[in-house]
TORKOL-4160 file (C-alpha; in steps of 0.2 Angstrom, whole numbers, padded with zeros to 4 digits, m for minus):
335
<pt num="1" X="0064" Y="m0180" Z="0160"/>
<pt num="2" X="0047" Y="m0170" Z="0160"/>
<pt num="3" X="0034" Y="m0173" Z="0145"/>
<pt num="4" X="0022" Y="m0161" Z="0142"/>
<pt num="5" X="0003" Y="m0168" Z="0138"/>
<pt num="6" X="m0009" Y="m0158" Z="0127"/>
<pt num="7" X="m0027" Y="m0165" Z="0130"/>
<pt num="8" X="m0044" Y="m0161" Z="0126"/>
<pt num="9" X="m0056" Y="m0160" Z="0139"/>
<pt num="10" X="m0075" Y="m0159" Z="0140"/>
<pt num="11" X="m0081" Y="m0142" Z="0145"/>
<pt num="12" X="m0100" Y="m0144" Z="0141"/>
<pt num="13" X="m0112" Y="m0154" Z="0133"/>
<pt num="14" X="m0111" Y="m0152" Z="0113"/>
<pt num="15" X="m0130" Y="m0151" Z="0104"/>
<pt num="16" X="m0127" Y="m0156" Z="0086"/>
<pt num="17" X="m0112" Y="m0156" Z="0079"/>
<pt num="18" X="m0098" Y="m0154" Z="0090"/>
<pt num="19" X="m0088" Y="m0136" Z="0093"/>
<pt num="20" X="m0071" Y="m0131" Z="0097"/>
<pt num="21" X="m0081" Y="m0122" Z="0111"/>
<pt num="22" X="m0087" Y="m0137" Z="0118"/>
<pt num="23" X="m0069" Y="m0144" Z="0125"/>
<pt num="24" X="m0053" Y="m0135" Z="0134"/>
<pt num="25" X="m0036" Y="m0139" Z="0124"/>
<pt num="26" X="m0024" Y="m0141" Z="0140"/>
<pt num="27" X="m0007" Y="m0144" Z="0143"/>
<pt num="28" X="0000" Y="m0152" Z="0160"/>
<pt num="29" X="0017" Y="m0159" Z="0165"/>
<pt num="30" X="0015" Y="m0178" Z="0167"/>
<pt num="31" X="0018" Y="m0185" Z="0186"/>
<pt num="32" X="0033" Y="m0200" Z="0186"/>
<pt num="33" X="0024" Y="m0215" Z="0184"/>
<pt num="34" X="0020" Y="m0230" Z="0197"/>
<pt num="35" X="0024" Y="m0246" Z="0200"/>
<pt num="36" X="0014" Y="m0256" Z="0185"/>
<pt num="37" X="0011" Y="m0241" Z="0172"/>
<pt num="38" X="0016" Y="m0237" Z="0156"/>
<pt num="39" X="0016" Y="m0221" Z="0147"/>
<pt num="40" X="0012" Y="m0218" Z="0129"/>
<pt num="41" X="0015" Y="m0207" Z="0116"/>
<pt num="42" X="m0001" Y="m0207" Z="0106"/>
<pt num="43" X="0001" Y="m0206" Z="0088"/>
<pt num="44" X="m0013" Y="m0209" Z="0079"/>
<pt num="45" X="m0032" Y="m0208" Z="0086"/>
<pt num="46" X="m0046" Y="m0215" Z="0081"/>
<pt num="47" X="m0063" Y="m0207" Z="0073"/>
<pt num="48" X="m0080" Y="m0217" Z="0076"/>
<pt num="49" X="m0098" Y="m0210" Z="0078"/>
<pt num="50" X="m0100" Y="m0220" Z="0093"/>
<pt num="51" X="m0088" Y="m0207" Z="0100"/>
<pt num="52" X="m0102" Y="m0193" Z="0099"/>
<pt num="53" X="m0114" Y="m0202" Z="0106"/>
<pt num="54" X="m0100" Y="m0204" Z="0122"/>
<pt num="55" X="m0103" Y="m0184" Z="0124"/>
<pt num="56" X="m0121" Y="m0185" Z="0129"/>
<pt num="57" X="m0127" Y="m0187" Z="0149"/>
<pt num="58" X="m0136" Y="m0204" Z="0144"/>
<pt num="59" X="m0132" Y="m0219" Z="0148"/>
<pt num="60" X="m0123" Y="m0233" Z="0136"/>
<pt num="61" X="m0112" Y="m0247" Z="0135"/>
<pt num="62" X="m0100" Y="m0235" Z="0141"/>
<pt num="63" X="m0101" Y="m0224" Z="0152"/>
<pt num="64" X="m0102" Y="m0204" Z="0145"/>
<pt num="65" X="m0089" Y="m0193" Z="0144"/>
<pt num="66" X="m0089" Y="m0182" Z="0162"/>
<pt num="67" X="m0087" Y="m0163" Z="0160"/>
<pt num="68" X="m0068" Y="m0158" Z="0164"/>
<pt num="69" X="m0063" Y="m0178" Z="0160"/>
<pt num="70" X="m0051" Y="m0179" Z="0142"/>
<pt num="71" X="m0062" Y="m0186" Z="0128"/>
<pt num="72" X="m0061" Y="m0205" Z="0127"/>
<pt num="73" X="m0056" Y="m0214" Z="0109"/>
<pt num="74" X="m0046" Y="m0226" Z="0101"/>
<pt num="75" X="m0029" Y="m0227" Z="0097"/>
<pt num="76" X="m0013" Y="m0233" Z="0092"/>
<pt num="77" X="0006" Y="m0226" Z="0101"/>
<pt num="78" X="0022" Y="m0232" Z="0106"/>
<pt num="79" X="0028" Y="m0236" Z="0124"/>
<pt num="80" X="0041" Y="m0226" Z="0128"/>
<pt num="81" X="0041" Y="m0229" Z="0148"/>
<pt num="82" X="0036" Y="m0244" Z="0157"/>
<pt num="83" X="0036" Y="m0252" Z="0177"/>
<pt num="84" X="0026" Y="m0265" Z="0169"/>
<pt num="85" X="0034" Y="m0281" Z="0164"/>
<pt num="86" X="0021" Y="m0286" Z="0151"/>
<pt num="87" X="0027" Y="m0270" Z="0143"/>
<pt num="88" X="0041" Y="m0264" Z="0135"/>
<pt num="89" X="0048" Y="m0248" Z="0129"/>
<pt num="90" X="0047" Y="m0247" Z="0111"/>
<pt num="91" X="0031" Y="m0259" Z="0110"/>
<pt num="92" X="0016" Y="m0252" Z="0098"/>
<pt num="93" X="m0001" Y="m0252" Z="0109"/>
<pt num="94" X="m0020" Y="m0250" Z="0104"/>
<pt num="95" X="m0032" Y="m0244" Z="0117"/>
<pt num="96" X="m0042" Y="m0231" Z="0124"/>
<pt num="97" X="m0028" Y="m0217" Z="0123"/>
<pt num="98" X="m0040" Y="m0203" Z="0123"/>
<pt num="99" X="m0039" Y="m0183" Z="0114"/>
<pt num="100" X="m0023" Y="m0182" Z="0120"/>
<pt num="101" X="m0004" Y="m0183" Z="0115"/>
<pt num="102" X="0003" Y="m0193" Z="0130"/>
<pt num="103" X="m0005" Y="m0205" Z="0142"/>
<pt num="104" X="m0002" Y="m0216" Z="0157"/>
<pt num="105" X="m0011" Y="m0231" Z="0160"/>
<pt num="106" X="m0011" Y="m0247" Z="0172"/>
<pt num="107" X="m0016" Y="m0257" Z="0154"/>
<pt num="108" X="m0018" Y="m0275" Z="0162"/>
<pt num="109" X="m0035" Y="m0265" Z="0169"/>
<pt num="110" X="m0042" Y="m0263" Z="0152"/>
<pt num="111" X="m0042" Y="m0280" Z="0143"/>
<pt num="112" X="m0045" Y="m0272" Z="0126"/>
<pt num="113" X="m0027" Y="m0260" Z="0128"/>
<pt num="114" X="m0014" Y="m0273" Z="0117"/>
<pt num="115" X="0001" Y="m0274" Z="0110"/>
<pt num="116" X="0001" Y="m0276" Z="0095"/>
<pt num="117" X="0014" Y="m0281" Z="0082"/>
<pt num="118" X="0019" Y="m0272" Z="0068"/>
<pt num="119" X="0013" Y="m0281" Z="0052"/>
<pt num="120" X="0007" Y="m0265" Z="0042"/>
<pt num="121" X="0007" Y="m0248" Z="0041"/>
<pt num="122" X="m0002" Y="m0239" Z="0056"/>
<pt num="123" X="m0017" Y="m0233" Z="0049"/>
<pt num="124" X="m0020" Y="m0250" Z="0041"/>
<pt num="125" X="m0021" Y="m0258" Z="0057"/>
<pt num="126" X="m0033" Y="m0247" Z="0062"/>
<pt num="127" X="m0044" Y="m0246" Z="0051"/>
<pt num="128" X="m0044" Y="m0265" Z="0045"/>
<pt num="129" X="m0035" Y="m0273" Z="0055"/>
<pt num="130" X="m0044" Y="m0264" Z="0070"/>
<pt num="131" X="m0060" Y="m0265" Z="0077"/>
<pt num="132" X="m0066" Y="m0259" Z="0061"/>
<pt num="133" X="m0064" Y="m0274" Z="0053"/>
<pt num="134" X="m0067" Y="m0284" Z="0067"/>
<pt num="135" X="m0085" Y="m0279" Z="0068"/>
<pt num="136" X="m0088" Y="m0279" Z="0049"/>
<pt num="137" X="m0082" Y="m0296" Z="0050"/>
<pt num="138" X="m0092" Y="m0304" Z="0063"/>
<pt num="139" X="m0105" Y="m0294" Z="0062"/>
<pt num="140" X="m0109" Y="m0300" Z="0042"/>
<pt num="141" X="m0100" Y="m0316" Z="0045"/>
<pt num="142" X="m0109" Y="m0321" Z="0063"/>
<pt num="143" X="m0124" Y="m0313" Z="0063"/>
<pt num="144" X="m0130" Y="m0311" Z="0046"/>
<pt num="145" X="m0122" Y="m0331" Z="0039"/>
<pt num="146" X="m0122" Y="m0325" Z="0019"/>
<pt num="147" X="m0127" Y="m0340" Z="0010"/>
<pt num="148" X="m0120" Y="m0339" Z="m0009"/>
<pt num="149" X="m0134" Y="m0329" Z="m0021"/>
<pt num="150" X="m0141" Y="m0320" Z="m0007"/>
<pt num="151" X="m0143" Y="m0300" Z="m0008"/>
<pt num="152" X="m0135" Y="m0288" Z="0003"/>
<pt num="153" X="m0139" Y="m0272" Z="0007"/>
<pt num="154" X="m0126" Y="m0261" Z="0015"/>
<pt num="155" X="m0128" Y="m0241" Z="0021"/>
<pt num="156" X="m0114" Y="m0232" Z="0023"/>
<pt num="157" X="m0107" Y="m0240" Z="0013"/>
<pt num="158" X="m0094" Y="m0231" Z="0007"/>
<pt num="159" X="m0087" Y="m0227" Z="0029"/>
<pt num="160" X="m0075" Y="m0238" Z="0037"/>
<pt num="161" X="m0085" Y="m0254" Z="0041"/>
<pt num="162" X="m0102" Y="m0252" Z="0028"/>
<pt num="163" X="m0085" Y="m0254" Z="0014"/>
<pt num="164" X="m0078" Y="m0269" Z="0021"/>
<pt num="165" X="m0093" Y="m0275" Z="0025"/>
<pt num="166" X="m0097" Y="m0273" Z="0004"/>
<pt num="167" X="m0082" Y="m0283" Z="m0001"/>
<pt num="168" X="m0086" Y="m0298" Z="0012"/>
<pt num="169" X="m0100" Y="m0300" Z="0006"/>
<pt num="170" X="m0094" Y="m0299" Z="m0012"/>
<pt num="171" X="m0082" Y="m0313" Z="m0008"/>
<pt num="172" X="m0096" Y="m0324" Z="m0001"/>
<pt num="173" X="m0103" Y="m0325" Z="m0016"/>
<pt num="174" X="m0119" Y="m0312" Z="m0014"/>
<pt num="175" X="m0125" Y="m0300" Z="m0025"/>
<pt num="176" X="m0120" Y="m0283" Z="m0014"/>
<pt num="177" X="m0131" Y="m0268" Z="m0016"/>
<pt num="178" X="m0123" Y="m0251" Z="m0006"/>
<pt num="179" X="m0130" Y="m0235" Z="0000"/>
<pt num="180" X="m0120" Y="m0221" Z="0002"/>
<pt num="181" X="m0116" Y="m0201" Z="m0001"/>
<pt num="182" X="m0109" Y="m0193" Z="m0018"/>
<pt num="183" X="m0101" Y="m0199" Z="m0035"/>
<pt num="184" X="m0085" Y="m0201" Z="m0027"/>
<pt num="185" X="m0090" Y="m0212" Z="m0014"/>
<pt num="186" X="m0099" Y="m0222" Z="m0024"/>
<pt num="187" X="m0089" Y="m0224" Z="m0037"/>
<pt num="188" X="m0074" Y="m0230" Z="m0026"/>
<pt num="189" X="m0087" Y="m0244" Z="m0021"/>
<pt num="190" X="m0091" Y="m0250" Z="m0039"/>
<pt num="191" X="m0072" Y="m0252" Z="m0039"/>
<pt num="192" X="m0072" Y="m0263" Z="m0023"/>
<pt num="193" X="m0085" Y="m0272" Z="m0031"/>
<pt num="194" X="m0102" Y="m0268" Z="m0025"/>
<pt num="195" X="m0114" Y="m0276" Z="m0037"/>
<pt num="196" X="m0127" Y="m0261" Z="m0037"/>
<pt num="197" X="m0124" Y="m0242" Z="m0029"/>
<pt num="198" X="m0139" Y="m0231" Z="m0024"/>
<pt num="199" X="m0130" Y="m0211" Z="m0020"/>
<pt num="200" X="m0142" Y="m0205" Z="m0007"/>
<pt num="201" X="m0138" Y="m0188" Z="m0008"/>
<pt num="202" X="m0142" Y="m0187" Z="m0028"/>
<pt num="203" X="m0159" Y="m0199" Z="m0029"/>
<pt num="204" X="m0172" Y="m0204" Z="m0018"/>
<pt num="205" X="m0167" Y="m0221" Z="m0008"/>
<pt num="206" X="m0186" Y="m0224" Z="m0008"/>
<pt num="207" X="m0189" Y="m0224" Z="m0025"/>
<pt num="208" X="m0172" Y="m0233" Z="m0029"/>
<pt num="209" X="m0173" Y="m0246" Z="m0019"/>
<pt num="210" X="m0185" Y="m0255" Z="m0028"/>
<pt num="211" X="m0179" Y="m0255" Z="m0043"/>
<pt num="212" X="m0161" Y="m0261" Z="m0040"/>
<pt num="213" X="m0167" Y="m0275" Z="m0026"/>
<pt num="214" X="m0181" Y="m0284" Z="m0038"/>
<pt num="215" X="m0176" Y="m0300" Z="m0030"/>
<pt num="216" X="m0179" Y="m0292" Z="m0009"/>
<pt num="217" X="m0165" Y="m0290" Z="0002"/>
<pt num="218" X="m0159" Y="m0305" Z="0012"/>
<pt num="219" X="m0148" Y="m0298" Z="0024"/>
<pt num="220" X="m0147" Y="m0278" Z="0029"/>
<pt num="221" X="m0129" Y="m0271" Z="0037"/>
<pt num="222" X="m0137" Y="m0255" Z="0043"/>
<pt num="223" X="m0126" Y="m0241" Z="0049"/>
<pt num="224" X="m0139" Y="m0228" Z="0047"/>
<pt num="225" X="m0155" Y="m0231" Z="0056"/>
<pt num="226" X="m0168" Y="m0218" Z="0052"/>
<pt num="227" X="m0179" Y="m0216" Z="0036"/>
<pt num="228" X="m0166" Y="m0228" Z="0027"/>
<pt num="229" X="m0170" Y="m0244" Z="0039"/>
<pt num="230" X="m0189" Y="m0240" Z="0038"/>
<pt num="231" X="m0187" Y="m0242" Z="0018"/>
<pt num="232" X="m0177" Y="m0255" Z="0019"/>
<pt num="233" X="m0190" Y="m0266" Z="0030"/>
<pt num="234" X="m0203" Y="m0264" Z="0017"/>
<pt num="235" X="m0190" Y="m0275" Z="0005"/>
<pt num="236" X="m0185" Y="m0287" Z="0015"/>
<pt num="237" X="m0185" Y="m0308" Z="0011"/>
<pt num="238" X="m0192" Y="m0322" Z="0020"/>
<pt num="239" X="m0181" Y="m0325" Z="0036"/>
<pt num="240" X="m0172" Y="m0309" Z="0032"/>
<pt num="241" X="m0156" Y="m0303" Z="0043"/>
<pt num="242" X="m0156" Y="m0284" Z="0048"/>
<pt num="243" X="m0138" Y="m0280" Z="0057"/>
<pt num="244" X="m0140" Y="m0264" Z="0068"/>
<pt num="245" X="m0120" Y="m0260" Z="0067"/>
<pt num="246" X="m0124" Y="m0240" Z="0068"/>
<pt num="247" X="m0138" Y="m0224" Z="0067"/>
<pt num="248" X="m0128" Y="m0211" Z="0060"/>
<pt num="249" X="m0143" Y="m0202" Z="0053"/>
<pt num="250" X="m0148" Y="m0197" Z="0071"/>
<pt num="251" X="m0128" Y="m0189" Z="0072"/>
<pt num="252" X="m0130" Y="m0195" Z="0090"/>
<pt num="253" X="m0136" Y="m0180" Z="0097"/>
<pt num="254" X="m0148" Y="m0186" Z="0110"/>
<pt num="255" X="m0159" Y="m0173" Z="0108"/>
<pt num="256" X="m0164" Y="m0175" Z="0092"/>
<pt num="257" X="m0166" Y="m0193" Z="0090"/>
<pt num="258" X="m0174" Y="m0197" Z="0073"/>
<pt num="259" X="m0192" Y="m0209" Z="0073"/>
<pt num="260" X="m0191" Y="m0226" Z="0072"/>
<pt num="261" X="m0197" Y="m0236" Z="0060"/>
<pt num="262" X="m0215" Y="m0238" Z="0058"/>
<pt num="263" X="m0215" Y="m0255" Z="0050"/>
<pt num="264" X="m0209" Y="m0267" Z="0060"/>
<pt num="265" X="m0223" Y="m0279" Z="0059"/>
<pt num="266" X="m0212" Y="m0282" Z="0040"/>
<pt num="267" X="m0201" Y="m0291" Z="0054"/>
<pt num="268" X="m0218" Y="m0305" Z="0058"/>
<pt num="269" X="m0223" Y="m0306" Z="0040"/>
<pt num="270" X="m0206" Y="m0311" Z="0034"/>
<pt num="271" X="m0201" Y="m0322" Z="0049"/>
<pt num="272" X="m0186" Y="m0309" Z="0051"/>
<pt num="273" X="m0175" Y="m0305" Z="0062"/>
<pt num="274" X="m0167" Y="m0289" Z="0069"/>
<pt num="275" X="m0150" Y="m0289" Z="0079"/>
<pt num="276" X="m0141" Y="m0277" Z="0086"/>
<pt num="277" X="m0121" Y="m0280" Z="0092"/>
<pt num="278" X="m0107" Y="m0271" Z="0099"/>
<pt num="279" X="m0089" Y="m0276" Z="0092"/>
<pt num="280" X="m0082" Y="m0277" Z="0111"/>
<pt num="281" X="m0092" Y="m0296" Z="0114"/>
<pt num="282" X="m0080" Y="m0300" Z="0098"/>
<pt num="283" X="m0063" Y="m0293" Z="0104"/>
<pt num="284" X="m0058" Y="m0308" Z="0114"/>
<pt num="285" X="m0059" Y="m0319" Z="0100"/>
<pt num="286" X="m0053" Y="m0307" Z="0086"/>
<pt num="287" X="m0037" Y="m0317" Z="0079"/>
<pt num="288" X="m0048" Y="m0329" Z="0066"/>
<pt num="289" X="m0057" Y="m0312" Z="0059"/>
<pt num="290" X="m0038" Y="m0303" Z="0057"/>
<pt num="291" X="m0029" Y="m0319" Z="0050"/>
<pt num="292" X="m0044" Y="m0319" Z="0039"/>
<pt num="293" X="m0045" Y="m0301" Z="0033"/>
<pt num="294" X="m0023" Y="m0299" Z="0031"/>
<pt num="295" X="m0024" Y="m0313" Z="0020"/>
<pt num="296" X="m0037" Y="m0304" Z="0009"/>
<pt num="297" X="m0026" Y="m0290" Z="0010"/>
<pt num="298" X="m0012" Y="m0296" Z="0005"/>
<pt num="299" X="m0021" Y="m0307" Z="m0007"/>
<pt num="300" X="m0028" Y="m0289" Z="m0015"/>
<pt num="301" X="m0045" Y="m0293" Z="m0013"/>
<pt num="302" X="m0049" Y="m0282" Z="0000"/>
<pt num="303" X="m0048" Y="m0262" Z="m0003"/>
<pt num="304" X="m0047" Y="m0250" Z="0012"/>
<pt num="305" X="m0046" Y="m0232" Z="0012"/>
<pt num="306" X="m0040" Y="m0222" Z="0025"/>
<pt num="307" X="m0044" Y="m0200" Z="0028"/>
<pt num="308" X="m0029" Y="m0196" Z="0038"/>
<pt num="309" X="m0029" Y="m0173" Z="0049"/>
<pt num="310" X="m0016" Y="m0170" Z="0058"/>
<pt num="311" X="m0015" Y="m0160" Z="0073"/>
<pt num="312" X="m0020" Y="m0162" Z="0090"/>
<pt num="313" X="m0029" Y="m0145" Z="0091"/>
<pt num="314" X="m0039" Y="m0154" Z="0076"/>
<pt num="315" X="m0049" Y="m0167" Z="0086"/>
<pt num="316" X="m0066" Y="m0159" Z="0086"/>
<pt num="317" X="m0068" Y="m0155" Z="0067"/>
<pt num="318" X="m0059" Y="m0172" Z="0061"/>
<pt num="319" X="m0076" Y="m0179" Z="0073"/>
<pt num="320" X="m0087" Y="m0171" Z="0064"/>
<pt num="321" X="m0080" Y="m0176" Z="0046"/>
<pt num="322" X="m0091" Y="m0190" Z="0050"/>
<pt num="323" X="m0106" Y="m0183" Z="0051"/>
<pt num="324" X="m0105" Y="m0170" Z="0038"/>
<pt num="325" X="m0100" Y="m0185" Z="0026"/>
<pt num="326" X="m0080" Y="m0177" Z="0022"/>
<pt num="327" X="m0070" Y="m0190" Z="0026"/>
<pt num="328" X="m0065" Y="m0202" Z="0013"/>
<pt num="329" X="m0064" Y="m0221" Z="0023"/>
<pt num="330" X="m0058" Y="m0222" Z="0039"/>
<pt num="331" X="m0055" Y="m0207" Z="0051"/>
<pt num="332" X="m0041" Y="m0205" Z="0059"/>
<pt num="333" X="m0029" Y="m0189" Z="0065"/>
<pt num="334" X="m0009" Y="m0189" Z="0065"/>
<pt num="335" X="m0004" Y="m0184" Z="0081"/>
């Protein structure tokens, strides 16, 4: 039986926000597979900002995106071939699947491409139960060590991390304040508990800030960089926490990176520290994080929100519903 694959491919180098223009929407037939692969039909992909900063020639903690290669991301589909006996047809699997509606993969080779089992619905799993709560969970819980009383400060708060970040935080006992974009947004926060909300896009974060943080800010989950992080420094506590998760503000466009902050030595007067971390050194031991955040779930004291296109030919302008502040929770596209 031949199956048709539709990718995207990289056809030049995007600057700013990403263009149709800027990939090739193919269709090939799929070779028979070998010895040891699986094929997938994809059926949901993944939407992180990370993912345009894998479209610049620089280097990273992955490689970049080649020209003429399919546009890596996350996601979820369904095994519906397989010469691998650690695999079998019908099994749900996460991995790097890639812009396109098919693919074929030896997924021993990549330790992070899993099956996983069907406790909830689809976009729950990644959104939640996936890397995104993954590294809202160890990334708070790890790095940061909440102690009861302490303020938090969250940006972006209202995306697919900075909110579960928000309602951790809550249920450690902290006094949660969160940064993010339009009433909407932040109302949806109030409701998941956030003690204090600063809309950036309707007052000035700078003038805000201290007014709602009269007692400093222990620990910073920031997924903005920029101007937002150089304020924040200026507030911070004694022995302080700042949690580089993400720089949005910069839209990853490596050509116009944004300043950095020009008051770090806020970091030796408070004894504080700044951290940066990648949710890949937390994969292999992810299972405490997920037993933790399904029983919230199920529990109801953990909200989750989820913005779900459908279409293949829409994977470049669901990418950019994260840079231009559209999407509502976690991105994902419906194959």
């Amino acid at each position: 039986m031949e199956i048709e694959n539709r990718k995207w491919i990289l056809k030049e180098r995007p600057q700013g926000l990403v263009k149709d223009s800027d990939f090739e929407l193919i269709a090939e037939t799929l070779p028979a597979i070998n010895e040891g692969e699986i094929l997938i039909e994809n059926l949901y992909l993944s939407f992180d900002p990370t993912q345009r900063g894998w479209l610049n020639d620089v280097p990273g903690y992955l490689p970049p995106v080649q020209i003429g290669e399919v546009v890596r991301s996350g996601g979820m589909g369904r095994v519906i071939e397989s010469k691998n006996a650690a695999y079998n047809v019908g099994d749900l699997v996460f991995g790097f699947v890639g812009w396109q509606s098919h693919c074929i993969t030896k997924a021993e080779d990549d330790d992070r491409f899993r099956v996983i089992p069907e406790l909830l619905p689809i976009p729950t799993m990644l959104n939640v139960m996936g890397t995104t709560g993954i590294t809202a969970y160890y990334g708070l819980l790890e790095l940061g060590k909440p102690q009861p009383g302490e303020t938090v400060l969250v940006s972006g708060a209202a995306g697919a991390t900075g909110s579960v970040v928000v309602q951790i935080a809550k249920l450690k006992g902290c006094h949660v304040i969160a940064i993010a974009g339009g009433k909407e947004k932040c109302d949806w926060l109030k409701e998941a508990g956030a003690d204090d909300v600063i809309d950036y896009k309707n007052s000035n974060v700078h003038e805000e800030l201290p007014k709602i943080a009269k007692n400093g800010i222990d620990i910073y989950f920031d997924n903005v960089g920029g101007d937002i992080l150089e304020t924040v420094l200026s507030h911070i506590n004694i022995n302080a926490r700042v949690l580089l998760c993400g720089g949005i503000s910069s839209g990853y466009d490596a050509s116009t990176l944004p300043d950095g902050p020009r008051n770090l030595f806020s970091l030796i007067i408070k004894r504080a520290t700044m951290q940066g971390f990648l949710v890949l050194d937390y994969l292999p031991r992810s299972q405490k994080a997920l037993e933790d955040i399904a029983s919230w779930i199920l529990e109801g004291k953990l909200q989750h929100r989820e913005d779900i296109q459908e279409g293949i030919e829409n994977c470049p302008q669901t990418l950019n519903r994260l840079f231009t502040g559209d999407n509502k929770g976690k991105q994902l596209l419906k194959i």
